[in-house]
C-alpha positions as CSV (number, residue, x, y, z in Angstrom):
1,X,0.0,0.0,0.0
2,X,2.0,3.5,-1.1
3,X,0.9,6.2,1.9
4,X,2.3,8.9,-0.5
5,X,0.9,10.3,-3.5
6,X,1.1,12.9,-5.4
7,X,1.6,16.3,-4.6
8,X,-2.0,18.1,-4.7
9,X,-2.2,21.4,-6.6
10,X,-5.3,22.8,-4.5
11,X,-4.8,26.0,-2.5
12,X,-4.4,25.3,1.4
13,X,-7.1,26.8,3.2
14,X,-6.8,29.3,5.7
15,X,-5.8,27.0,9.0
16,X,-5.8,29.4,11.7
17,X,-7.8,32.7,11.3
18,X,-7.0,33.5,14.1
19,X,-5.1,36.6,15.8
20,X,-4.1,36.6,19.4
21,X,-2.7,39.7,21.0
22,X,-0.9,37.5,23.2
23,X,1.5,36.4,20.4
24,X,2.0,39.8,19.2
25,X,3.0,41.2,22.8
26,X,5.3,38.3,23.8
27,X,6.8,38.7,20.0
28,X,8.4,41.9,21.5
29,X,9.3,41.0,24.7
30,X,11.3,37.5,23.9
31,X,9.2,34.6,22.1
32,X,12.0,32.2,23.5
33,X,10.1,32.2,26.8
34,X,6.8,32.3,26.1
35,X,4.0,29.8,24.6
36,X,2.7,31.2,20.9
37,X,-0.5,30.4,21.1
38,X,-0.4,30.7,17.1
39,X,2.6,28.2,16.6
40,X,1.8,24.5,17.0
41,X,4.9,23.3,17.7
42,X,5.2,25.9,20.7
43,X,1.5,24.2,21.8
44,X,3.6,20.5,21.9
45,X,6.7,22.0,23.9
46,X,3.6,23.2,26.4
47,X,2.6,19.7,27.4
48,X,4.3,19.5,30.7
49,X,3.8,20.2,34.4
50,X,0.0,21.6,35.0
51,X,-1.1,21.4,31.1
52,X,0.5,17.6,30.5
53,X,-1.5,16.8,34.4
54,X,-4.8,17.7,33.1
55,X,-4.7,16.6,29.6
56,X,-3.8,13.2,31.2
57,X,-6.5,13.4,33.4
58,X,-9.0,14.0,30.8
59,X,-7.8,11.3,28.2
60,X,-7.4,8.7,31.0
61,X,-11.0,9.4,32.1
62,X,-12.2,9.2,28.9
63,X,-10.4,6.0,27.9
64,X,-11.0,4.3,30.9
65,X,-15.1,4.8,30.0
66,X,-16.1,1.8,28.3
67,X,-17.8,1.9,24.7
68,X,-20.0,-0.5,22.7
69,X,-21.3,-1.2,19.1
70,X,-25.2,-1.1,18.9
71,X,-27.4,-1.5,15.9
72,X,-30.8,-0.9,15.7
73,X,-31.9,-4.7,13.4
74,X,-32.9,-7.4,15.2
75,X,-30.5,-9.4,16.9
76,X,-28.2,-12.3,15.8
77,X,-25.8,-15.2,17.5
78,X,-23.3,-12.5,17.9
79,X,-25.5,-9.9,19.7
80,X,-26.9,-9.6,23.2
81,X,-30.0,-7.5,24.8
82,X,-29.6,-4.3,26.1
83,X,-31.3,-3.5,29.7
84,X,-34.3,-1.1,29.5
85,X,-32.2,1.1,31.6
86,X,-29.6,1.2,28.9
87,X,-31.9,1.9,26.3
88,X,-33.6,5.1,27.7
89,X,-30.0,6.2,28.7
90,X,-29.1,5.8,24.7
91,X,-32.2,7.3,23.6
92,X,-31.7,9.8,25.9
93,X,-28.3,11.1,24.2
94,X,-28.3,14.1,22.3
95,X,-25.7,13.1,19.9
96,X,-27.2,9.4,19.2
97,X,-30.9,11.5,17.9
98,X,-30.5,10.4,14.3
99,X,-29.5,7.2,14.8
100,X,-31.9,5.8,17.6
101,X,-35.0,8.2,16.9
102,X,-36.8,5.7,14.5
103,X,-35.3,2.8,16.6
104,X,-38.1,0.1,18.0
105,X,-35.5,-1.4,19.7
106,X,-31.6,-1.6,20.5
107,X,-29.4,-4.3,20.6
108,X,-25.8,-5.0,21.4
109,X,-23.4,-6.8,19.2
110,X,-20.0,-8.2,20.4
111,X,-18.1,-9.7,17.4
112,X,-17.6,-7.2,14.9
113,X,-14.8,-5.8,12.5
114,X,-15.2,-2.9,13.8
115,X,-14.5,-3.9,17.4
116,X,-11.7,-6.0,16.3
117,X,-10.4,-2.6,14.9
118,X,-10.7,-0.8,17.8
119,X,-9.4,-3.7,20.0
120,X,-5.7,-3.6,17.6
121,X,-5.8,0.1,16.4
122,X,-2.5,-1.1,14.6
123,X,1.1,-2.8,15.1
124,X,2.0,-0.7,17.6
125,X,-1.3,0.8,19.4
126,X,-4.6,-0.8,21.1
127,X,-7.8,0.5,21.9
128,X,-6.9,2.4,25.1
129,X,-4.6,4.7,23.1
130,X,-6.9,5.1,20.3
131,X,-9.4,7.1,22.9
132,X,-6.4,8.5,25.0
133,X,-4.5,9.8,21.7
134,X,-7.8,11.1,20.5
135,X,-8.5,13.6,23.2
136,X,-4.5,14.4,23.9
137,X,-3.9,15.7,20.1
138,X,-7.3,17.8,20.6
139,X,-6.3,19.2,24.1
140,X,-3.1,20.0,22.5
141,X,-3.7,21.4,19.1
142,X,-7.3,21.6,19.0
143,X,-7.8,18.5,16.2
144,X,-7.0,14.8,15.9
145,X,-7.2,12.8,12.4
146,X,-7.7,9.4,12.1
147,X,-5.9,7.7,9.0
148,X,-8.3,4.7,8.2
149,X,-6.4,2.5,5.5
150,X,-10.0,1.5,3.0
151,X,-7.4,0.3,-0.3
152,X,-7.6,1.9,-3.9
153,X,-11.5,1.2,-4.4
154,X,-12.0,3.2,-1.0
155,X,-14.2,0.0,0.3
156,X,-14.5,-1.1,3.5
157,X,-11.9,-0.4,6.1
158,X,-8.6,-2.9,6.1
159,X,-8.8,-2.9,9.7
160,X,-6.3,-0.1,10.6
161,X,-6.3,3.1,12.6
162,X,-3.1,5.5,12.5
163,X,-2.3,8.5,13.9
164,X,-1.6,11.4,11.9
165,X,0.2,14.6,13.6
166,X,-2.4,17.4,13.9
167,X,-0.3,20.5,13.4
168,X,1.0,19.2,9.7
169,X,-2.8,18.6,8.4
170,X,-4.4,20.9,6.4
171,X,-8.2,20.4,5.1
172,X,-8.2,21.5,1.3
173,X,-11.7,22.8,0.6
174,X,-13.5,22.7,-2.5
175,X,-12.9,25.7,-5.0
176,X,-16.4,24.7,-6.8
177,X,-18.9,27.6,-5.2
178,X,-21.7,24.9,-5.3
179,X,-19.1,22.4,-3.0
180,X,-18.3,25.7,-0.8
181,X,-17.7,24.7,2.6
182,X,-17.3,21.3,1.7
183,X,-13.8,19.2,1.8
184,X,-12.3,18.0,-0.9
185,X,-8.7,16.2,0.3
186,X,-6.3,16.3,3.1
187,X,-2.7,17.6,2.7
188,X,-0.4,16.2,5.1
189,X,3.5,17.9,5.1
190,X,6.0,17.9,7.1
191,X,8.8,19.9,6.0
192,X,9.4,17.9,2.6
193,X,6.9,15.1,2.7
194,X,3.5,15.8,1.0
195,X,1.5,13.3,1.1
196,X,-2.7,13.8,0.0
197,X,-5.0,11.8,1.9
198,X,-9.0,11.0,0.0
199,X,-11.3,12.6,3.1
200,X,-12.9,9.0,2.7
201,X,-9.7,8.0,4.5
202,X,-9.8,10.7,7.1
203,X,-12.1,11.2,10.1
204,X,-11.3,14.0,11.7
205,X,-12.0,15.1,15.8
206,X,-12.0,19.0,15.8
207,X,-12.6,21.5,18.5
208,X,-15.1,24.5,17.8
209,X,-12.9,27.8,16.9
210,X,-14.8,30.7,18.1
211,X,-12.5,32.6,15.9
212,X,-13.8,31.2,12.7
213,X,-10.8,29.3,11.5
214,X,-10.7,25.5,9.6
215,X,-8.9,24.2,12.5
216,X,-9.8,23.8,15.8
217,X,-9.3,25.8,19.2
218,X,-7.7,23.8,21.5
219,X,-7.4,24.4,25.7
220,X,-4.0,24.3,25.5
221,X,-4.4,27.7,23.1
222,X,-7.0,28.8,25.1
223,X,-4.3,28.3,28.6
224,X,-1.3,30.1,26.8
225,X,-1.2,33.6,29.4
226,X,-1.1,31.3,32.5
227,X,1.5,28.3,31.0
228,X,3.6,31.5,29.9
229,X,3.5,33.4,33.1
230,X,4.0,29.9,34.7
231,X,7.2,28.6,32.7
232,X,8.7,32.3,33.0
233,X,8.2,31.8,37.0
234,X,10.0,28.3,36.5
235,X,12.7,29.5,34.3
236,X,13.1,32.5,37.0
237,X,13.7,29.8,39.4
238,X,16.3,27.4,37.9
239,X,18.2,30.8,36.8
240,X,18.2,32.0,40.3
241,X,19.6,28.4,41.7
242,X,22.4,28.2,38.7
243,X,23.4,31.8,40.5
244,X,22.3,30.5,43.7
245,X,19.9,33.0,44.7
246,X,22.4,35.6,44.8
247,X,21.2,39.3,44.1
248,X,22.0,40.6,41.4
249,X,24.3,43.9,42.0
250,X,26.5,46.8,40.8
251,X,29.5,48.1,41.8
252,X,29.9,51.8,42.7
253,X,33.5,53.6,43.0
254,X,34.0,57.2,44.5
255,X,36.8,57.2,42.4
256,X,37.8,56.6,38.8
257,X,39.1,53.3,38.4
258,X,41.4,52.0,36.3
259,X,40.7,49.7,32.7
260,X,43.4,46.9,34.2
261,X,41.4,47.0,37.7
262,X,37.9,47.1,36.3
263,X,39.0,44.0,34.4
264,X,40.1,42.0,37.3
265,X,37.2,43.0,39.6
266,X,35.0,41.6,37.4
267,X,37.0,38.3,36.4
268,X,36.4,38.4,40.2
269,X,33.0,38.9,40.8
270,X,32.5,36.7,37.4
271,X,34.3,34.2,39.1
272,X,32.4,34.3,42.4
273,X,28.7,34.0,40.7
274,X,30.0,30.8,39.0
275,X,32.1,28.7,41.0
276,X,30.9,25.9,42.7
277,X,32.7,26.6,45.9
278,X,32.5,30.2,47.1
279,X,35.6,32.5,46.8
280,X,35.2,35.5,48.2
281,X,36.6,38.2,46.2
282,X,38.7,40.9,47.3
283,X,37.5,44.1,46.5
284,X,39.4,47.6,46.7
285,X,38.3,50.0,49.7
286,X,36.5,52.5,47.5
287,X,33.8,50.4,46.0
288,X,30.1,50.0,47.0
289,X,27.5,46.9,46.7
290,X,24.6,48.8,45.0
291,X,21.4,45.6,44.7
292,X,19.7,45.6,41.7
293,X,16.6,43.8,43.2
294,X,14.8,42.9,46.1
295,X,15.0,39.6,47.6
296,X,14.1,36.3,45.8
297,X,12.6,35.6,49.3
298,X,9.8,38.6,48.6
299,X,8.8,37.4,45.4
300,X,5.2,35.9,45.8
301,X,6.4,32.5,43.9
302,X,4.3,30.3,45.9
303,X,1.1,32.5,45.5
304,X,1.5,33.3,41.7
305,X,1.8,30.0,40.6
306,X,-1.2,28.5,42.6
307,X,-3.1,31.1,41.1
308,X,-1.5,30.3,37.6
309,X,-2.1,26.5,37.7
310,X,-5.7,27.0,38.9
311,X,-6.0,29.3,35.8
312,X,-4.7,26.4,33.6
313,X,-7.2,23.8,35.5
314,X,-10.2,25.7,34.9
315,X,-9.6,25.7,30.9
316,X,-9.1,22.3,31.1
317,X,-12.3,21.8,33.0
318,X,-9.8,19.7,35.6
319,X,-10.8,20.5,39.4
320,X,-7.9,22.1,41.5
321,X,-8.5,19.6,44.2
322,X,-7.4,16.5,42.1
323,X,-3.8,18.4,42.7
324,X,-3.7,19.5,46.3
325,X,-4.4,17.3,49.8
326,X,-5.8,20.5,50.9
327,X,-9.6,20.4,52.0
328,X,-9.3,16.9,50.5
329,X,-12.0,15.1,52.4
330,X,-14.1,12.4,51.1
331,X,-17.0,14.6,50.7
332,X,-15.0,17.6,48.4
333,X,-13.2,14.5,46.7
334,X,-16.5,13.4,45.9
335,X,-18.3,16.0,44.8
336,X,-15.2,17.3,42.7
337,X,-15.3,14.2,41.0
338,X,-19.2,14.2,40.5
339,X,-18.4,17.8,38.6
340,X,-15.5,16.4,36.6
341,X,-17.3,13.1,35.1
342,X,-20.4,15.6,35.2
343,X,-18.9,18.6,33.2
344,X,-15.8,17.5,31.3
345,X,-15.6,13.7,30.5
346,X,-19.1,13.1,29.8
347,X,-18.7,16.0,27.2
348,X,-16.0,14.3,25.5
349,X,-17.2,11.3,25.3
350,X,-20.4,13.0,23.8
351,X,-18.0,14.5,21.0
352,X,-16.3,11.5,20.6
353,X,-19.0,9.3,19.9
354,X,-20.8,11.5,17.7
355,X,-17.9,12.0,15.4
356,X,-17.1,8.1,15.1
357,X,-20.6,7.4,14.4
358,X,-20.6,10.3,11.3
359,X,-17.1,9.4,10.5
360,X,-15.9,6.3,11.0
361,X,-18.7,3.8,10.9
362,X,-20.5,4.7,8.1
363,X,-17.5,3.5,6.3
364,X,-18.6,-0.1,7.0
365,X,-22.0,0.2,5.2
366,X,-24.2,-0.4,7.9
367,X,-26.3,2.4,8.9
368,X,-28.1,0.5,11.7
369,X,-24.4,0.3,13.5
370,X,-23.3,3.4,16.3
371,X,-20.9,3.1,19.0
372,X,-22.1,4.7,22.4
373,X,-19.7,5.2,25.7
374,X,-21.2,4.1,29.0
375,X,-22.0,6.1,31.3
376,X,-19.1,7.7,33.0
377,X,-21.0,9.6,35.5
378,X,-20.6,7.2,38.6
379,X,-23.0,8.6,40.8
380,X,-25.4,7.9,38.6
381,X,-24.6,4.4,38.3
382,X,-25.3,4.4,42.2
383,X,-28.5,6.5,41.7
384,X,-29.7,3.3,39.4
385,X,-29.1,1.3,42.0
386,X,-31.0,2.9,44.7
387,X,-33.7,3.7,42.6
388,X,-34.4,-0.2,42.3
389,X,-33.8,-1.1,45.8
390,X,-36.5,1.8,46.8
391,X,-39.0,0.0,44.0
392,X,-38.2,-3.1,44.9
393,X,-39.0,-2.5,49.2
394,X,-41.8,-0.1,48.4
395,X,-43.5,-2.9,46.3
396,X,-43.6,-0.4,42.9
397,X,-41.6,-3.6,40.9
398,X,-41.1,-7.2,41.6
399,X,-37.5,-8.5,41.7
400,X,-38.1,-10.3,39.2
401,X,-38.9,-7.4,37.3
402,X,-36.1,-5.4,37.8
403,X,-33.8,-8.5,37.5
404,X,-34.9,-8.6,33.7
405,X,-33.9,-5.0,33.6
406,X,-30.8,-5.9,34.9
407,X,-30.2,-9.1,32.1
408,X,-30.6,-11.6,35.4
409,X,-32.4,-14.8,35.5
410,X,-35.8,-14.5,37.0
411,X,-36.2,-16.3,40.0
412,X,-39.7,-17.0,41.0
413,X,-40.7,-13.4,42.8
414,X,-42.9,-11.7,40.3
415,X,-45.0,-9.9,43.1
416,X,-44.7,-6.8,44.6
417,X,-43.4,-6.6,48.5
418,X,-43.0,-3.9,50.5
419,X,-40.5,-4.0,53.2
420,X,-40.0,-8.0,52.2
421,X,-43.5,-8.6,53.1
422,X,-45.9,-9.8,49.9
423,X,-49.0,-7.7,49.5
424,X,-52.0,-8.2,46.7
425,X,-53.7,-11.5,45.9
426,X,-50.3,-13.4,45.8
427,X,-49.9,-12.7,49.3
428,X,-53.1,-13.4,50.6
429,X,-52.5,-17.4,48.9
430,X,-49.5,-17.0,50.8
431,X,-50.7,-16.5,54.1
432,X,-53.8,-19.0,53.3
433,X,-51.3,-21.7,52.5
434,X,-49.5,-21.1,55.5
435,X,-52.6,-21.5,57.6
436,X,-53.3,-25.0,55.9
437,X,-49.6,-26.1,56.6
438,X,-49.6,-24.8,60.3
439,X,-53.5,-27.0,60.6
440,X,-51.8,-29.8,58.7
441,X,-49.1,-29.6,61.4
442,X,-50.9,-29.5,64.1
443,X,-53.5,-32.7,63.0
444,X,-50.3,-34.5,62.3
445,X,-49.4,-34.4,65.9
C-alpha cells in the first residue's frame, strides 16, 4: 500500500484565522520564553507540568469509560440485549438523535470488525490509546485525524487506525462555489513530505474555533497567558539556583578606576557568581555593593503559581483539588469528582462518539451500527441502584422485574413486596397456605 501520492495542486485553506494579542506582545518582549499560542509546535513543547496533568486526566478518564457497538436490526448469535435502563439512557443522548430516533428497539453486538479494529488500532497501538490519543492531540492542538487504511477502491476499512500529527494537516476545501464549505482532500506535510489523503480516508475530531478558523481551538491555546506566566516563574527559578539565589548587584566607586582594575574585579565577581565553591573576592576600599533587586525571598512565587495552575485547571475543566491534599475530604473528593465526570468527560465522550458514528462507521456500510460510551458519570450508576432497591422495598416492581432490567435470571418473585412482606392476591395465597400447613401440622401431631 503507497501512503504517499502525489503532490496536490489545491490551495491550502486558511488553517488558523485567528489573531491573538498575546502572540503579538510576547513577540516583542522574547518569544524564546513564552508559549505562541499561534505556533503548533510551541503548543507541543507546552505539554508538561500543570497542562501535561490535566490533559492526562482528561484522556485517561475518557479511555477508561467503556464503549459499545449497537445496531438498531434485530438481533443475531453474535449480539446480546440491552437493559431497558440502557436503552432510555441511549435514547436519551443528544448526539445518538439520528441514529436511535426511529429505533423500536436496541441491541448489542460483540463480534464485529469494527470492534476488532478498535481492539488492535494497529502494530503498535490498542484501543486504550486510540481514545487517550484522540483527546491528547485535541487538548493539545485543537484537532485529531484518524488515517483509516480502505485500499484503492475506497471500500470497507482494512482494519487499521493511525495516527496522523495534527499540526501538519491541512483540510483542502472545494474551489467549486456549489461544494463551498465542503472538503475536498487532506494535505499532510512535514517539511518535505507531502503526502494527500481522499477525506474518505480521514475522520477527523475537531474543537469549535470561536474565531472562525478551519482548524480547531484547543485548551491548551485557550491556557497560553497562565502556561507563559508559569514557565517564566519556573525558568526565573532554575536561573536563580544556577546563580544561587544571589542578588543581582553593581559596583559603585568614589573614584575613577582603572581599565586593568575594572578587568580584574569583574574576572572576580565573574568568578564568584560561577564557582561551585564560594571565593570571596577581594575588593578595593572604595567600592560599594549597590542591589539591583529585592530579595528572591519577597517574590510571591508560591502565590503566583497556585493562582497560575488554577487558571490552567479551569480551561481544562480539571478541578484544583485533584492536585492538592488540601480540604481533600471524602466529601470535596467526591463532589469534585461528581463535577469532573459531570462537566468535562461526559462532554468528551459525547464529542467523541458523535464524530465516530458520522465518521468512521458509516464507512462499513451499515447504517443500523453506532458506537455509544457508557456512562461515565458514577454517581449515577449508584443512583440506578438505589432507585431499584427503593421500587423493589416499596413494592412499585417485583424482583423479578427489575432482574430482567438488569439481564438476570428471573427467580420466582414476580410480586410486589413492601419491606420483604408480599401484598395483593399473591400474598393473601401465601398466608392461606400457611394456615393450611400450620393446621396440617398440628393434625399431624
Amino acid at each position: 500500500m503507497n501512503l504517499f501520492k502525489r503532490k496536490s495542486q489545491s490551495t491550502i485553506g486558511d488553517t488558523t484565522q485567528f489573531v491573538n494579542w498575546l502572540s503579538n506582545l510576547l513577540g516583542r518582549v522574547g518569544v524564546n520564553k513564552y508559549i505562541n499560542p499561534d505556533d503548533a509546535n510551541d503548543l507541543f513543547k507546552a505539554y508538561h507540568g500543570t497542562v501535561y496533568t490535566c490533559i492526562n486526566k482528561r484522556s485517561m478518564a475518557v479511555a477508561g469509560t467503556k464503549w459499545k457497538l449497537f445496531t438498531t436490526k434485530q438481533s443475531s448469535s453474535r449480539a446480546k440485549a440491552v437493559t431497558s435502563k440502557h436503552k432510555d439512557y441511549l435514547f436519551s443522548l443528544p448526539s445518538l438523535t439520528k441514529v436511535t430516533k426511529s429505533a423500536t428497539d436496541i441491541i448489542e453486538i460483540t463480534e464485529h470488525p469494527i470492534l476488532d479494529t478498535f481492539w488492535q488500532m494497529n502494530d503498535t497501538q490498542n484501543e486504550y490509546q486510540l481514545k487517550q490519543g484522540t483527546i491528547a492531540y485535541q487538548d493539545i492542538e485543537g484537532d485529531a485525524f484518524w488515517y483509516v487504511p480502505r485500499g484503492d477502491a475506497l471500500k470497507q476499512p482494512l482494519g487499521k487506525i493511525y495516527f496522523l500529527k495534527p499540526q501538519y494537516m491541512n483540510p483542502i476545501m472545494e474551489t467549486d462555489k456549489t461544494k463551498s464549505g465542503d472538503i475536498k482532500e487532506y494535505l499532510y506535510k512535514e517539511g518535505q513530505t507531502e503526502i494527500v489523503y481522499k477525506k474518505e480516508e480521514i475522520v477527523w475530531f475537531s474543537y469549535f474555533n470561536p474565531g472562525g478558523g478551519i482548524k480547531g481551538h484547543s485548551p491548551t491555546r485557550a491556557a497560553c497567558e497562565s502556561i507563559s506566566l508559569d514557565k517564566s516563574m519556573v525558568d526565573f527559578l532554575f536561573d536563580s539556583l544556577a546563580n544561587r539565589l544571589r542578588q543581582e548587584m553593581m559596583l559603585t566607586s568614589e573614584g575613577q578606576l582603572q581599565e586593568n582594575t575594572i578587568k580584574i574585579i569583574q574576572a572576580e565577581m565573574d568568578a564568584y557568581r560561577k564557582q561551585k565553591k564560594d571565593k570571596i573576592p577581594i575588593l578595593p576600599g572604595n567600592l560599594k555593593m549597590v542591589p539591583l533587586s529585592g530579595s528572591i525571598k519577597d517574590l510571591p512565587f508560591v502565590t503566583n503559581r497556585k493562582l497560575e495552575r488554577e487558571l490552567i485547571c479551569n480551561v481544562f475543566g480539571v478541578p484544583i483539588s485533584k492536585f492538592t491534599s488540601e480540604s481533600s475530604n471524602r466529601a470535596v473528593q467526591e463532589a469534585s469528582d461528581y463535577e469532573f465526570k459531570q462537566d468535562t468527560v461526559f462532554p468528551l465522550c459525547e464529542q467523541m462518539q458523535q464524530q465516530i458514528n458520522q465518521g468512521f462507521i458509516p464507512m462499513f456500510g451499515d447504517d443500523s451500527l453506532f458506537i455509544s460510551f457508557d456512562d461515565p458519570v458514577p454517581n449515577n450508576r449508584e443512583l440506578d441502584l438505589k432507585e431499584r432497591t427503593e421500587y423493589v422495598k416499596n413494592g412499585i416492581r417485583t424482583i423479578d422485574e427489575v432482574r430482567g432490567d438488569m439481564n438476570d435470571e428471573p427467580i420466582g418473585i414476580d410480586y410486589p413486596m413492601i419491606n420483604g412482606v408480599p401484598i395483593g392476591q399473591q400474598a393473601a395465597d401465601q398466608a392461606g397456605k400457611a394456615l393450611v400447613d400450620a393446621v396440617k401440622k398440628e393434625l399431624g401431631k
